[in-house]
PAZAPA-4460 file (N, C-alpha, C; in steps of 0.05 Angstrom, whole numbers, plus 32768, in hexadecimal, padded with zeros to 4 digits):
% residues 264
    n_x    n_y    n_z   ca_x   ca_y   ca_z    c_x    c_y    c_z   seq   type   mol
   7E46   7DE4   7C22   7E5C   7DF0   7C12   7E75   7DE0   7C18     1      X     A
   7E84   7DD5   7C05   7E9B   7DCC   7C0B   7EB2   7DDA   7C0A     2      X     A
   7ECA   7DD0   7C1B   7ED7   7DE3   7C28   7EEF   7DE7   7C15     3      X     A
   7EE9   7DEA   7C00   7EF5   7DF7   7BE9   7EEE   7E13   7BE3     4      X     A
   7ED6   7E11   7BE3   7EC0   7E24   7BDB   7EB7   7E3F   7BF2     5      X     A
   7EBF   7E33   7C03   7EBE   7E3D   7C1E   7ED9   7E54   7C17     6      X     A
   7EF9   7E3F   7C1A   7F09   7E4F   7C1B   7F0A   7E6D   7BFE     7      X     A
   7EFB   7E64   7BE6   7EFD   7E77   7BD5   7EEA   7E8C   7BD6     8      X     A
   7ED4   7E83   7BE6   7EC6   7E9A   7BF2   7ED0   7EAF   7C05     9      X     A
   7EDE   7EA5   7C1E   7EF1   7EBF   7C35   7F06   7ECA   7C21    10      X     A
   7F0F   7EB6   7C0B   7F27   7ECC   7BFC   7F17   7EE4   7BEB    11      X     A
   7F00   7EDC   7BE4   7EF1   7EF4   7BCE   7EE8   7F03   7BE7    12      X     A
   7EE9   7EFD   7BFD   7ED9   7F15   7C0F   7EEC   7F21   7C15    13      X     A
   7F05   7F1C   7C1F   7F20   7F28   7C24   7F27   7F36   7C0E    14      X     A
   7F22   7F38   7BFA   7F32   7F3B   7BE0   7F17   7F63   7BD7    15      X     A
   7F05   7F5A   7BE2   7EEF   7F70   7BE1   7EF2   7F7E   7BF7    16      X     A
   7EF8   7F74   7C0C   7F03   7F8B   7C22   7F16   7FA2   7C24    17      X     A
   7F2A   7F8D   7C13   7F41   7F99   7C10   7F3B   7FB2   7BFC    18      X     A
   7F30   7FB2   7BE6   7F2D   7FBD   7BD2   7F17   7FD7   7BDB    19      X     A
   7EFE   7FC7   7BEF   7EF8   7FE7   7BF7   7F06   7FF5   7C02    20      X     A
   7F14   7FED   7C17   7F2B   7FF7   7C25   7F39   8014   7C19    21      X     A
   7F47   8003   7C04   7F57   8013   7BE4   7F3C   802B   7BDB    22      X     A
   7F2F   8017   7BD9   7F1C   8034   7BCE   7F17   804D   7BDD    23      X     A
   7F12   8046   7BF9   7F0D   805C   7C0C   7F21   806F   7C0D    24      X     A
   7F3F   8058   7C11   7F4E   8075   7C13   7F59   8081   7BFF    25      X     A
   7F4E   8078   7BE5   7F55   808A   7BC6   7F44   80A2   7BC8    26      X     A
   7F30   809D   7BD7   7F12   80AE   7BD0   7F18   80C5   7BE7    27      X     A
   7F28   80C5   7BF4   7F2B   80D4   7C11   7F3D   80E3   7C04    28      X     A
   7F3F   8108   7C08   7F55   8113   7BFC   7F6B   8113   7C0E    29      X     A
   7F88   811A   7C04   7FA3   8112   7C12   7FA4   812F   7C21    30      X     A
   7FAF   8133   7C38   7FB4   813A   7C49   7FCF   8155   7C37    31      X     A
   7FCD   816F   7C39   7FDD   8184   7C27   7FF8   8173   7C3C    32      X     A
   800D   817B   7C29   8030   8174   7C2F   8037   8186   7C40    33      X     A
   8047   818F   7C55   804D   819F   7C67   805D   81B6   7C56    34      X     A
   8065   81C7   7C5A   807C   81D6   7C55   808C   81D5   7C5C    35      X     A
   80A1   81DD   7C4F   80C4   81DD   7C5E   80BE   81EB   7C74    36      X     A
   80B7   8200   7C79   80BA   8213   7C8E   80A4   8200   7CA8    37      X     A
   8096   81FB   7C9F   8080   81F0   7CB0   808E   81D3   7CC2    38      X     A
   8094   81C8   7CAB   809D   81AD   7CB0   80C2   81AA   7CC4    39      X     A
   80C8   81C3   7CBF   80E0   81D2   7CD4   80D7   81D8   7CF1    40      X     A
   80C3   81EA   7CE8   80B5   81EB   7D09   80AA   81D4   7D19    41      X     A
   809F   81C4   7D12   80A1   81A7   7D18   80A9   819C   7D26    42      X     A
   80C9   8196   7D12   80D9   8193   7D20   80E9   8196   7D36    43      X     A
   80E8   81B9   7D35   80F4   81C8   7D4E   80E4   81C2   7D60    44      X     A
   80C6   81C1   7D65   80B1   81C1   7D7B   80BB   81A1   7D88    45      X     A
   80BC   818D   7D70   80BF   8174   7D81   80D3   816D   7D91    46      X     A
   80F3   8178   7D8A   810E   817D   7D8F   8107   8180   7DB7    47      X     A
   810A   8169   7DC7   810E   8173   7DE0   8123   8183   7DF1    48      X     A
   8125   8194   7E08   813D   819E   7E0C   8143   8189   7E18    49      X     A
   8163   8198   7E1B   8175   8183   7E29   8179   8175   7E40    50      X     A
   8180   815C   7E3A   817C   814D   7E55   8161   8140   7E53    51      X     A
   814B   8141   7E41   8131   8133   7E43   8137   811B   7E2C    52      X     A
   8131   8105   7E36   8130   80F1   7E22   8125   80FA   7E01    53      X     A
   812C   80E5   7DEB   8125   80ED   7DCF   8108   80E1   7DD1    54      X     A
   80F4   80F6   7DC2   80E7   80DD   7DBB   80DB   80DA   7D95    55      X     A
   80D1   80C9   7D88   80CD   80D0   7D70   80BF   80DE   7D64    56      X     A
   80CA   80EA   7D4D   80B7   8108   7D49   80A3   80FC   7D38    57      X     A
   8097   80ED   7D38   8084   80DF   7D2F   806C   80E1   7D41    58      X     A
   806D   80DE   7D53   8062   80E4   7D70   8054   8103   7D7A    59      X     A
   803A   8104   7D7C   803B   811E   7D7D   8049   8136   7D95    60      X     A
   804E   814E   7D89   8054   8165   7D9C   804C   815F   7DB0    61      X     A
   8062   815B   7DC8   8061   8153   7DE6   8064   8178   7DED    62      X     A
   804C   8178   7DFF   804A   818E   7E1A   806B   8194   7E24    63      X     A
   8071   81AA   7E21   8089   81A7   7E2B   8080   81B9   7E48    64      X     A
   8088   81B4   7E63   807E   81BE   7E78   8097   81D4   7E79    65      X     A
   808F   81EA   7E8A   80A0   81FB   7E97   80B4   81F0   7EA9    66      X     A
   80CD   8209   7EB5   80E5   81FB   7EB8   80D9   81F1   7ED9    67      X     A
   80BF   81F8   7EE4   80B3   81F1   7F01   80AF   81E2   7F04    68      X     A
   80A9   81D4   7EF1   809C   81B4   7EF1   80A8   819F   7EED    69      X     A
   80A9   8187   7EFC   80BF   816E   7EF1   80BC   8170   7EDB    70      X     A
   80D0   815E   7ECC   80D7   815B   7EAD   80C4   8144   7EAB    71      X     A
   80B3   8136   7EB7   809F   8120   7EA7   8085   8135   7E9B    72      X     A
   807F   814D   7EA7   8067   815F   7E9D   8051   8158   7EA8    73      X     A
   8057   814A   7EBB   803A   814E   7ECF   803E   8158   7EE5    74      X     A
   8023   8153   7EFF   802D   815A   7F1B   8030   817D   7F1E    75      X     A
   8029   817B   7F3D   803A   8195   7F42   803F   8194   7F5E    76      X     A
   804C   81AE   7F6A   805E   81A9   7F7D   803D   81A3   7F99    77      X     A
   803B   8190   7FA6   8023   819B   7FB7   8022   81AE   7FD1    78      X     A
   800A   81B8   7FD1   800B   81D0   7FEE   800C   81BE   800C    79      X     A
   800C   81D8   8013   8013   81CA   803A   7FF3   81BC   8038    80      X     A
   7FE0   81CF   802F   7FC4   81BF   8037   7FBA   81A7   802B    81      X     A
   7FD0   819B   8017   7FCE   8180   8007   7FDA   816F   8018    82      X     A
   7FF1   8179   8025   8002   8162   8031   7FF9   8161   8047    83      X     A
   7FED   816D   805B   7FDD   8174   8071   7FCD   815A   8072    84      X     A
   7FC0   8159   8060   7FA4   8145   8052   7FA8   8128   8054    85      X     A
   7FCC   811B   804A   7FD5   8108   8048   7FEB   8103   8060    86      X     A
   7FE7   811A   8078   7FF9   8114   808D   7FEB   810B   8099    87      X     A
   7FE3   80F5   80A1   7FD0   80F0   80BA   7FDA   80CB   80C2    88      X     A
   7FF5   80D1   80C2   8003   80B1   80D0   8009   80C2   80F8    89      X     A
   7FFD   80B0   80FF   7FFF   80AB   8123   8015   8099   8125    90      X     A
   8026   80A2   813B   803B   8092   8143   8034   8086   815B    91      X     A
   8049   806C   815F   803C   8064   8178   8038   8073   8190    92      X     A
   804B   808C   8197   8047   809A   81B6   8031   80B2   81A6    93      X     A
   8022   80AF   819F   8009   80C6   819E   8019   80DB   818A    94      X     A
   802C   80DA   817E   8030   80F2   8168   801F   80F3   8151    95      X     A
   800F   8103   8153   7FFC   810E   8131   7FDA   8106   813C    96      X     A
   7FDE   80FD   8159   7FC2   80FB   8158   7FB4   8117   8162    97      X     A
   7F98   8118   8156   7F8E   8133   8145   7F7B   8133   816A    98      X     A
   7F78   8153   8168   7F66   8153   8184   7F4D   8147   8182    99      X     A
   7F3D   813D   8196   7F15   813A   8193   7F22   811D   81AB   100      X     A
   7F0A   8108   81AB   7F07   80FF   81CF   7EEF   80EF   81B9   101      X     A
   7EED   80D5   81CA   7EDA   80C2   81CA   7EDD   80B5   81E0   102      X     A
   7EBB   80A4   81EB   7EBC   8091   81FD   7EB5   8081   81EB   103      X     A
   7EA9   806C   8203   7EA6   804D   81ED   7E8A   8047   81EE   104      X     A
   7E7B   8052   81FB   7E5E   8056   81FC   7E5B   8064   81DD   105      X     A
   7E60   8076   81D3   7E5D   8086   81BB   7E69   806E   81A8   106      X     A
   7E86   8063   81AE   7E8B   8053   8195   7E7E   803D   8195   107      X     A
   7E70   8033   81A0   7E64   801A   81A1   7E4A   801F   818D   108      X     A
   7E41   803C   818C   7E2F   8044   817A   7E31   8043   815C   109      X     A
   7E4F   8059   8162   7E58   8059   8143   7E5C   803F   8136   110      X     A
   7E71   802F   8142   7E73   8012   8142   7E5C   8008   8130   111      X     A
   7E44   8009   813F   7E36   7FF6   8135   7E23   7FF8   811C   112      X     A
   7E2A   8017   811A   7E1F   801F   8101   7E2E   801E   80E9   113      X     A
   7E48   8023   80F0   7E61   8025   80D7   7E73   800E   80D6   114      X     A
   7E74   7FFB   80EB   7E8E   7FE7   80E6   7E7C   7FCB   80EB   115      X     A
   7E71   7FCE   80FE   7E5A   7FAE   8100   7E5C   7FA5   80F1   116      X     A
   7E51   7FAD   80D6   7E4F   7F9A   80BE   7E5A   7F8F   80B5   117      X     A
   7E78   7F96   80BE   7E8A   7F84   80B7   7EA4   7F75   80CB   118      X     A
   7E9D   7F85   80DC   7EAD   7F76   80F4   7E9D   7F6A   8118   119      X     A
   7E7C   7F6C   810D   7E6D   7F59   8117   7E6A   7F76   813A   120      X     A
   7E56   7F77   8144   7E49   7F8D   8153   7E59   7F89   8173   121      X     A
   7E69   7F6B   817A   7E82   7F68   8183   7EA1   7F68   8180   122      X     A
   7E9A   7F69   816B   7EC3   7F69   8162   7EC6   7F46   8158   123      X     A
   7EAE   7F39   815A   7EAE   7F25   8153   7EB5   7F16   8137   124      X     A
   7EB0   7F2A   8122   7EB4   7F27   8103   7E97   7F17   80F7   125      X     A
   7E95   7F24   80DF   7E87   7F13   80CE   7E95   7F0E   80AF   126      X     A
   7E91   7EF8   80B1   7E93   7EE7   809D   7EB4   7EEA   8092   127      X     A
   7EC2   7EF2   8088   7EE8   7EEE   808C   7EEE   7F09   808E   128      X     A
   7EDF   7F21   8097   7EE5   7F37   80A4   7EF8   7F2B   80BE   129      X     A
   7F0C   7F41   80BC   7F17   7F3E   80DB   7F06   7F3E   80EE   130      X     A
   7F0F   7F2C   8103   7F08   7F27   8122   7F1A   7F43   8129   131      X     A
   7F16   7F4F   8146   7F18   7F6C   8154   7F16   7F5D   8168   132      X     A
   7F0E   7F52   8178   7F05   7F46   819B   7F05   7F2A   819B   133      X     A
   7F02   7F1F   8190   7F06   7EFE   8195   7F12   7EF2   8193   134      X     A
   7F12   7EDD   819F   7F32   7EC7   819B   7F3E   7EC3   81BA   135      X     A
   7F4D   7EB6   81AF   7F62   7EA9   81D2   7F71   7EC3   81D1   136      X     A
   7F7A   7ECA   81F3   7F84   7EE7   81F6   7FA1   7ED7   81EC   137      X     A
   7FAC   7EC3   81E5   7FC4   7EBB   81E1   7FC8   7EBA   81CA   138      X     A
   7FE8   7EBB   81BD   7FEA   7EBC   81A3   7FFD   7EA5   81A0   139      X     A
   7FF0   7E8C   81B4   7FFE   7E78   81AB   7FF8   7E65   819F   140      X     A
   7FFF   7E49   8198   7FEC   7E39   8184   7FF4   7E3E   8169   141      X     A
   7FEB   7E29   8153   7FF1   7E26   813D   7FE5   7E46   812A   142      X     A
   7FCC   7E4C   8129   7FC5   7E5A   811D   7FAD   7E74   813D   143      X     A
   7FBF   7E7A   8146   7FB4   7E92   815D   7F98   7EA2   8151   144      X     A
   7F85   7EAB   8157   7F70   7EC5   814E   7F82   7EDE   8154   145      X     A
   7F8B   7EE9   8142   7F94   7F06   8146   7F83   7F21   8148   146      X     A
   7F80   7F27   8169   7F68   7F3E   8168   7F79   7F54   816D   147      X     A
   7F6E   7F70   8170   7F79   7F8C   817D   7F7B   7F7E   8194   148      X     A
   7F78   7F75   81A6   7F7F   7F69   81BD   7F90   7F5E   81C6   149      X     A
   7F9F   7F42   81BA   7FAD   7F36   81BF   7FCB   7F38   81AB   150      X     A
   7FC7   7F4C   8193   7FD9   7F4E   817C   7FE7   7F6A   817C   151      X     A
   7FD4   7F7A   8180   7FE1   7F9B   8176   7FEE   7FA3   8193   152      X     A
   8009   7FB1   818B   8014   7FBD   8194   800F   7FD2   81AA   153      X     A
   8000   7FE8   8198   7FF9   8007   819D   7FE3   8009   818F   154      X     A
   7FCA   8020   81A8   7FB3   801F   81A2   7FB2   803B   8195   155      X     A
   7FC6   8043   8192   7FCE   8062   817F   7FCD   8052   8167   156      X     A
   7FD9   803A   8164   7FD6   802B   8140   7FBA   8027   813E   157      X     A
   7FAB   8022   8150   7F8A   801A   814F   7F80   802A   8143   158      X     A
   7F8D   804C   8152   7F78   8066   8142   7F7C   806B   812A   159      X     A
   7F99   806A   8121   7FAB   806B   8101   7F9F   805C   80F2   160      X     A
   7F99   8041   80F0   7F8A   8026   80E3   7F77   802E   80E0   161      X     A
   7F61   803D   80F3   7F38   8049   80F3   7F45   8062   80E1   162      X     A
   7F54   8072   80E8   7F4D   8090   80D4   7F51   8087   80BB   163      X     A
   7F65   807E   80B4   7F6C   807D   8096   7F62   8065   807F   164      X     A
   7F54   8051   8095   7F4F   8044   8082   7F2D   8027   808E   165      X     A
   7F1E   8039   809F   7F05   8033   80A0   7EF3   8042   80A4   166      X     A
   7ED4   803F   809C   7ED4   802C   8098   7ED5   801F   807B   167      X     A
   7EDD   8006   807C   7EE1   8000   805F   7ED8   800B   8044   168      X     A
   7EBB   8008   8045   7EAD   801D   802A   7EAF   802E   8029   169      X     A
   7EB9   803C   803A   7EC7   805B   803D   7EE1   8068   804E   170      X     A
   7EF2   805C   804B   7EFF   8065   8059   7F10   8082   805A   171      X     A
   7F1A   808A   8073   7F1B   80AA   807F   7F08   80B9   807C   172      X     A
   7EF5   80A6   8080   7ED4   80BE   8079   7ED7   80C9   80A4   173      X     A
   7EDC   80B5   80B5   7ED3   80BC   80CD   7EDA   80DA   80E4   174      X     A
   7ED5   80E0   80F0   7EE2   80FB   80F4   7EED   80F2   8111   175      X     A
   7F01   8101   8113   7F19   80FE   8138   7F06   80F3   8147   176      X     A
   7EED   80FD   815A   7EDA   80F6   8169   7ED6   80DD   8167   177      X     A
   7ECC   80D3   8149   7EC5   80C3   8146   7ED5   80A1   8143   178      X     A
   7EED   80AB   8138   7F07   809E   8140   7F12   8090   815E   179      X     A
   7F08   80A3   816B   7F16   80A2   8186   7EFC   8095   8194   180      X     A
   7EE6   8098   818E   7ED0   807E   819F   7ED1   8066   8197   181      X     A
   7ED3   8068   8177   7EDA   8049   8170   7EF0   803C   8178   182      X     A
   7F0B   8041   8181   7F1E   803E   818B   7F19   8039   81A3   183      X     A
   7F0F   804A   81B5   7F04   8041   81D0   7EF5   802D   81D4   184      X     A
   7EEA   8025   81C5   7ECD   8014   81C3   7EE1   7FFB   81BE   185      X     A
   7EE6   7FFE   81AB   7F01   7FDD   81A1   7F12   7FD6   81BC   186      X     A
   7F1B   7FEB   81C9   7F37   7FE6   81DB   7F1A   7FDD   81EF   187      X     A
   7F09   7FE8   81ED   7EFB   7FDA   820D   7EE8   7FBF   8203   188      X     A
   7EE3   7FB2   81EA   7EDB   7F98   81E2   7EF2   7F88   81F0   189      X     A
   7F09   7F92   81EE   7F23   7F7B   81F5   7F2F   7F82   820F   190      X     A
   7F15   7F8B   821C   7F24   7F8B   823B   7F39   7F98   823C   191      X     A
   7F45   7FAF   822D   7F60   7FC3   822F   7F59   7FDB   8242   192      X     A
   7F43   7FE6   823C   7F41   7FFB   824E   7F1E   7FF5   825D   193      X     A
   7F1E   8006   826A   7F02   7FFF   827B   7EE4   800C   826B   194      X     A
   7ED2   8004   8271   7EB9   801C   8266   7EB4   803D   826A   195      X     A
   7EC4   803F   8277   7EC6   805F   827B   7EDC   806B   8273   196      X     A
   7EE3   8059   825F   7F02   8067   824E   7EFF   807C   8235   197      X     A
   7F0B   808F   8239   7F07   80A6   8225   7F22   80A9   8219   198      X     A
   7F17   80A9   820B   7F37   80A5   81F1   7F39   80C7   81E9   199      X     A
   7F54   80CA   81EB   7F57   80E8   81DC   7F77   80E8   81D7   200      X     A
   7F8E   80FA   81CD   7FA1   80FD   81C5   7FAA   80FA   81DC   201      X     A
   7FA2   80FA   81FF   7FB1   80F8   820D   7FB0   80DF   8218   202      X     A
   7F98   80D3   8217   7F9E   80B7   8233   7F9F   809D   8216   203      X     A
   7F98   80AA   81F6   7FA5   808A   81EE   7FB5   8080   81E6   204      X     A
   7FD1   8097   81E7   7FEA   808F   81E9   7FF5   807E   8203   205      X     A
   7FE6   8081   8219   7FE8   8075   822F   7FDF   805A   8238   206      X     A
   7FD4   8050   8220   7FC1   8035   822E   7FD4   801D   8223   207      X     A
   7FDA   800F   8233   7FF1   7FF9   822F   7FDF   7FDA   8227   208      X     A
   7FEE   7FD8   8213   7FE2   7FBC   81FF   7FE2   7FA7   8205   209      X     A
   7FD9   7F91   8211   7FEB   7F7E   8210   8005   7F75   8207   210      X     A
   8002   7F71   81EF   8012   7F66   81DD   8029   7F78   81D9   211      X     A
   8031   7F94   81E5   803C   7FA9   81DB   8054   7F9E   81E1   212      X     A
   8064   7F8D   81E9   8080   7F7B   81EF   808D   7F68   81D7   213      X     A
   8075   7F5D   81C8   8073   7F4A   81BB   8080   7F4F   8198   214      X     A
   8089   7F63   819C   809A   7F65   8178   80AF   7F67   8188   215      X     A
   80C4   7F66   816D   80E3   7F65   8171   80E3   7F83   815E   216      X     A
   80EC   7F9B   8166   80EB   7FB5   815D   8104   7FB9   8150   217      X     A
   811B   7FA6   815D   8135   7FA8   8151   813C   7F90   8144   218      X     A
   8149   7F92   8132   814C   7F79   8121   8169   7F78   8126   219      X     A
   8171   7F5E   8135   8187   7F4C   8145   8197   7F4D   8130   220      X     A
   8195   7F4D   8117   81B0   7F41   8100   81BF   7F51   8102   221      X     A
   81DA   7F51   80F6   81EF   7F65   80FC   81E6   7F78   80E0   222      X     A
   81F5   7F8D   80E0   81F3   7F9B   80C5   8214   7F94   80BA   223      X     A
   8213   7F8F   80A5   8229   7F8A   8089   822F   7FA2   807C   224      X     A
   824C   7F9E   807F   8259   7FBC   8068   8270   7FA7   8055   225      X     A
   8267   7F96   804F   827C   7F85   803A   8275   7F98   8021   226      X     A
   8289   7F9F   800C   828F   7F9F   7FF8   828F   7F8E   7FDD   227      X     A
   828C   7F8F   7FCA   8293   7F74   7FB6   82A8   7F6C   7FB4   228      X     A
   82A4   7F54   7FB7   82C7   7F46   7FAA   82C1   7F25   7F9A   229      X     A
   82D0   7F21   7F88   82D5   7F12   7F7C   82E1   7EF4   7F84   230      X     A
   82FB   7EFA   7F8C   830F   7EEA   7F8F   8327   7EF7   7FA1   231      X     A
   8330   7ED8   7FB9   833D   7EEC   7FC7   8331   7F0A   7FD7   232      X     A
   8321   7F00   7FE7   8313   7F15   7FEE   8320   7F13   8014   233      X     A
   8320   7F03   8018   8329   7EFD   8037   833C   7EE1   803B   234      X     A
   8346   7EE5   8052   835C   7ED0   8059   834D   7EC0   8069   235      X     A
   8341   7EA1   8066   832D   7E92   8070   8335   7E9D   8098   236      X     A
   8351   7E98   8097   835A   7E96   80B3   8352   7EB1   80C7   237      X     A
   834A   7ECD   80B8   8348   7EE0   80C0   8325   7EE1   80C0   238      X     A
   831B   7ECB   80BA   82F8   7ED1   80B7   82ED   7EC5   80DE   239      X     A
   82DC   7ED1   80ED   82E1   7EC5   8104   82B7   7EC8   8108   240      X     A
   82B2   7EBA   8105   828F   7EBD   8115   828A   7EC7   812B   241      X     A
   8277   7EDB   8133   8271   7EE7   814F   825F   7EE8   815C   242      X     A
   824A   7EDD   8140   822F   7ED3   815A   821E   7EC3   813A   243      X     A
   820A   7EB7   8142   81FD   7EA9   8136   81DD   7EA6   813D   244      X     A
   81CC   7E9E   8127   81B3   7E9C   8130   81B0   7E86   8143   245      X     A
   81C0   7E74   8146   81B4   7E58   814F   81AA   7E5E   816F   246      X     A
   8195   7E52   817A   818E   7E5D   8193   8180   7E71   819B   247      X     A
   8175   7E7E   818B   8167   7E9A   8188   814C   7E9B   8177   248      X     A
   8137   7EA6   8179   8121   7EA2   8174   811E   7EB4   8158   249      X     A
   8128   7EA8   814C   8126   7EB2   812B   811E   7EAB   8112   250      X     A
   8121   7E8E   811C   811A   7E7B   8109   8101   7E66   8115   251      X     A
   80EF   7E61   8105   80D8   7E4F   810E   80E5   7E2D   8115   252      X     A
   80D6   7E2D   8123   80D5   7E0C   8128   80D5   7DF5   8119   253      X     A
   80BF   7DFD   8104   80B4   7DE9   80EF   80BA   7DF1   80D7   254      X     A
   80D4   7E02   80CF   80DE   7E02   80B6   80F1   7DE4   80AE   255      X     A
   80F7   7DD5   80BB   8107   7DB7   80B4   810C   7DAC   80CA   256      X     A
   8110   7D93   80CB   8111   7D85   80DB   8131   7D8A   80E8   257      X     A
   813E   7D92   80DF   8157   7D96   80F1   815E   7DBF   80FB   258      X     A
   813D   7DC1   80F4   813F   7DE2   8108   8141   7DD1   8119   259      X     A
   8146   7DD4   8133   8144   7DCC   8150   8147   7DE4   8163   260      X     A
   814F   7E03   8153   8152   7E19   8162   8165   7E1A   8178   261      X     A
   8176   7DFF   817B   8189   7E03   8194   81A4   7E00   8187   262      X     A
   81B8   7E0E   8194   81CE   7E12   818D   81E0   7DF3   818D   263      X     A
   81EF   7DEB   8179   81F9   7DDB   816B   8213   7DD1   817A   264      X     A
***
């Protein structure tokens, strides 16, 4: 078929579409006209109170919620036993950790049933799962192994990290007990505590980290209360510097060749 013939063929098929189209909705009866009265109420129902954004009354009748409920119309206020549910952050000195006791004989069990598979039956890792126990105990070098060992802080963060969010395919499925052996079991892969360590709300606020020295908790910069200004904002002679990064461990080494980190 040449492409003449072609194009006057999609116009006669277009041209028949259209026309059933037309036909269908001739053949469909029209929808009765509202009434005045009807078509008032309508109106009034769509009319939001005050203070809620417009929206078009074209749009159907929005839910209007009671005066209890935010003005978006969802949600509700939640109970103590909802928020109960979503309180479960551990601070570093042992606040929020829940009663129950593990050794590491038991977590070494659980361990190997629930986390092995993915963080290897030592803490070793498989396959780009985190490593947990291995690596240089140092965190020096270009690219360090970062384990619970040589990296984390607080082994109260260890138990916070297991309740809420392992093991992976399920996470907060595990129960306190079971928390607190796997925790034991990790802290004693990395030589933190001994084999006869029992983890509970009292002695794992107590077990000292390595690494627990190794953040900066306060951030060295000054805090700023400048204002906006335009122009004419200060007298150059009245501006005076009082301390500076240069010399201070804030900046990397290998961001340019004229870091040199020593004062100028």
């Amino acid at each position: 078929m040449s492409s003449s013939r072609r194009i006057l063929a999609g116009v006669a098929l277009a041209g028949g579409l259209v026309l059933g189209l037309g036909a269908a909705q001739a053949a469909s009866p029209a929808a009765p006209a509202a009434s005045a009265p009807a078509a008032h109420a309508a109106s009034a129902q769509t009319a939001p109170p005050d203070g809620w954004p417009k929206w078009p009354a074209s749009l159907p009748t929005p839910h209007l919620p009671s005066k209890h409920v935010t003005q978006f119309g969802y949600g509700s206020t939640p109970s103590a036993e909802q928020i109960a549910g979503w309180a479960i952050a551990v601070a570093p000195d042992g606040a929020g950790l829940p009663p129950g006791h593990g050794n590491v004989d038991d977590g070494g069990n659980i361990f190997s049933q629930k986390c092995a598979v993915c963080h290897g039956t030592f803490g070793e890792g498989e396959g780009n799962y985190p490593k947990l126990a291995t690596g240089s105990a140092s965190l020096k070098g270009i690219q360090p192994t970062l384990t619970v060992g040589n990296y984390w802080p607080f082994a109260t963060t260890l138990w916070d990290y297991i309740n809420r969010a392992m093991p992976f395919y399920l996470p907060h499925s595990l129960k306190p007990n079971e928390v607190y052996a796997i925790t034991a079991y990790i802290l004693n892969l990395n030589n933190v505590v001994p084999e006869n360590f029992v983890a509970d709300q009292h002695s794992l606020p107590l077990v000292k980290m390595p690494n627990r020295h190794g953040f900066i908790w306060h951030d060295p910069r000054p805090d700023t209360h400048d204002t906006e200004c335009m122009h004419d904002c200060r007298q150059a002679s009245a501006i005076t510097i009082t301390s500076t990064a240069e010399g201070k461990p804030l900046t990397p080494r290998t961001t340019g060749p004229l870091d040199e980190m020593q004062p100028k």
